[in-house]
Residue, then its C-alpha position, 0 to 999 in steps of 0.5 A: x840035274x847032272x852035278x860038275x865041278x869046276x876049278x876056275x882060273x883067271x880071265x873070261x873062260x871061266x865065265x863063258x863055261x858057266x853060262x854054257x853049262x847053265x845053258x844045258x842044264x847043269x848044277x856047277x859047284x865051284x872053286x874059284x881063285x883068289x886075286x885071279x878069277x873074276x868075281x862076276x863068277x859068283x853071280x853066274x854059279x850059287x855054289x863057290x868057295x874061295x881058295x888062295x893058289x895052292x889049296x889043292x886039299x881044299x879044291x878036293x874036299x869042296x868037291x868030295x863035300x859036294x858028292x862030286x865025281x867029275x870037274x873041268x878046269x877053266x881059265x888058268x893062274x897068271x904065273x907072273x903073279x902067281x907067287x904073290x898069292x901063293x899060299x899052299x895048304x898041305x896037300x898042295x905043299x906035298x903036291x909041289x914038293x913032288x913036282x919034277x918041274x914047274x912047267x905048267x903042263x906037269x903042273x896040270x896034269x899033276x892036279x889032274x892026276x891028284x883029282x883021279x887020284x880022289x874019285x873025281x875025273x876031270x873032263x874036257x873043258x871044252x865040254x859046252x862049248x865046241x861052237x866056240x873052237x875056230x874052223x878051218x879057214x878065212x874067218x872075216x871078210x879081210x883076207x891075208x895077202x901073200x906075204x901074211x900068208x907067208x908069215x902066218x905059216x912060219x909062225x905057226x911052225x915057230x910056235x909049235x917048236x916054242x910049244x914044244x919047250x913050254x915055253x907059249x903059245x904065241x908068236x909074232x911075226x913080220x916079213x919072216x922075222x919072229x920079233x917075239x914069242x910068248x912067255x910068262x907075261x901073256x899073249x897081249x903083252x906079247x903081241x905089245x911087244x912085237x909091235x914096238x919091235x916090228x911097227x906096224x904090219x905085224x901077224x900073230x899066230x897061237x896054237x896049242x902045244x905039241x904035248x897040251x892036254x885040251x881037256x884043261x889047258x886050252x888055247x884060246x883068243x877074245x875081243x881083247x886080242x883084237x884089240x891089242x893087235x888094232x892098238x899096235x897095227x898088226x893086220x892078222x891072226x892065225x889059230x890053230x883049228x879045232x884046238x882054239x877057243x874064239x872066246x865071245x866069238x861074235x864080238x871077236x869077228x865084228x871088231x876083226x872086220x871093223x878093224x880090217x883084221x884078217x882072222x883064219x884058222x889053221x892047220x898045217x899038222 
């Protein structure tokens, strides 16, 4: 049975990678993140081990201990709240200190980086799961009308340049006003805050960033986001195509349609 390391973050991906990976037959040996990811991890997968935010020299010797020489990065670490679990072992210390920046693309691809550096490849999280990646296209029975069109396609430019800056990937739109861009605080939180600012009627738009590395920081949407957008009257949501995980997709376009939420995938580029 092929063998795979799995360093996972915070949210329902982590979860969803497990059981796809279980699916096709794969043995998982994983590292999971203190006061980020979700418990239920260690139901799906035998093999984790625990480590605070910022053990890199222990995700390493986990996976070298293991005999491993590829893993995947699933979920990320809520940068809000990083600093509250922080607490690097030495390898991770070392690691920070020769950071340039702390954007989350250098820090990614530094751990990344650091894994090769050690005989372990990491691959592309999307690996099982490339059903889950958003079409080109209407995806609900709800079809945006001229102005969300409008409004989705400016939103989609916006965030690219946003992304640009790494700064998110998230932006709300309304009548070609941009009422609020996603930062540290996450895609709900934004969406929340757009609403408040735009009433009811708001779009949203995510993509990947210009410069994101797919193979762990994908972007990725789930039922909560519809549920956060019925919450605050928003009326549709634009992905980026091929680059998007529709996390629980079924569960996603059920509430889309039951709500009267436009969802299309897009791709302008």
């Amino acid at each position: 049975m092929p063998r795979l390391g799995l360093i996972a973050g915070n949210g329902r991906f982590p979860l969803i990678f497990a059981q796809a990976a279980r699916a096709e037959g794969v043995e998982l040996v994983a590292v999971a993140h203190q006061g980020e990811t979700q418990e239920e991890i260690a139901v799906l997968i035998p093999e984790v081990t625990w480590v605070r935010v910022g053990e890199l020299g222990k995700i390493i010797a986990t996976f070298q201990s293991a005999g491993l020489t590829q893993a995947v990065m699933a979920g990320g670490i809520h940068k809000a709240g990083a600093l509250t679990h922080f607490q690097p072992d030495a390898r991770g210390l070392a690691f920070i200190s020769r950071l340039p920046s702390l954007k989350d693309d250098v820090i990614l691809r530094g751990v990344a980086q650091e894994l090769e550096a050690e005989g372990i490849t990491v691959v592309e999280s999307t690996r099982f799961l490339s059903s889950l990646l958003a079409p080109a296209g209407v995806l609900t029975a709800s079809t945006p009308n001229a102005e969300q069109w409008e409004d989705l396609r400016w939103g989609f430019s916006v965030a690219k340049e946003i992304g640009r800056w790494d700064i998110g990937q998230s932006v709300i739109v309304k009548r070609g006003t941009v009422l609020a861009v996603e930062g540290v605080e996450g895609t709900n939180a934004a969406i929340r805050r757009g609403g408040e600012l735009g009433g009811a009627g708001v779009v949203v738009v995510k993509v990947s960033k210009p410069q994101q590395d797919l193979r762990f920081d994908v972007p990725a949407v789930g039922p909560d986001t519809i549920a956060v957008m019925h919450e605050v009257g928003a009326t549709a949501l634009a992905v980026e195509a091929g680059k998007t995980l529709m996390l629980d997709k079924p569960q996603l376009l059920l509430a889309a349609n039951a709500q009267g939420i436009s969802v299309v995938g897009l791709n302008l580029e």
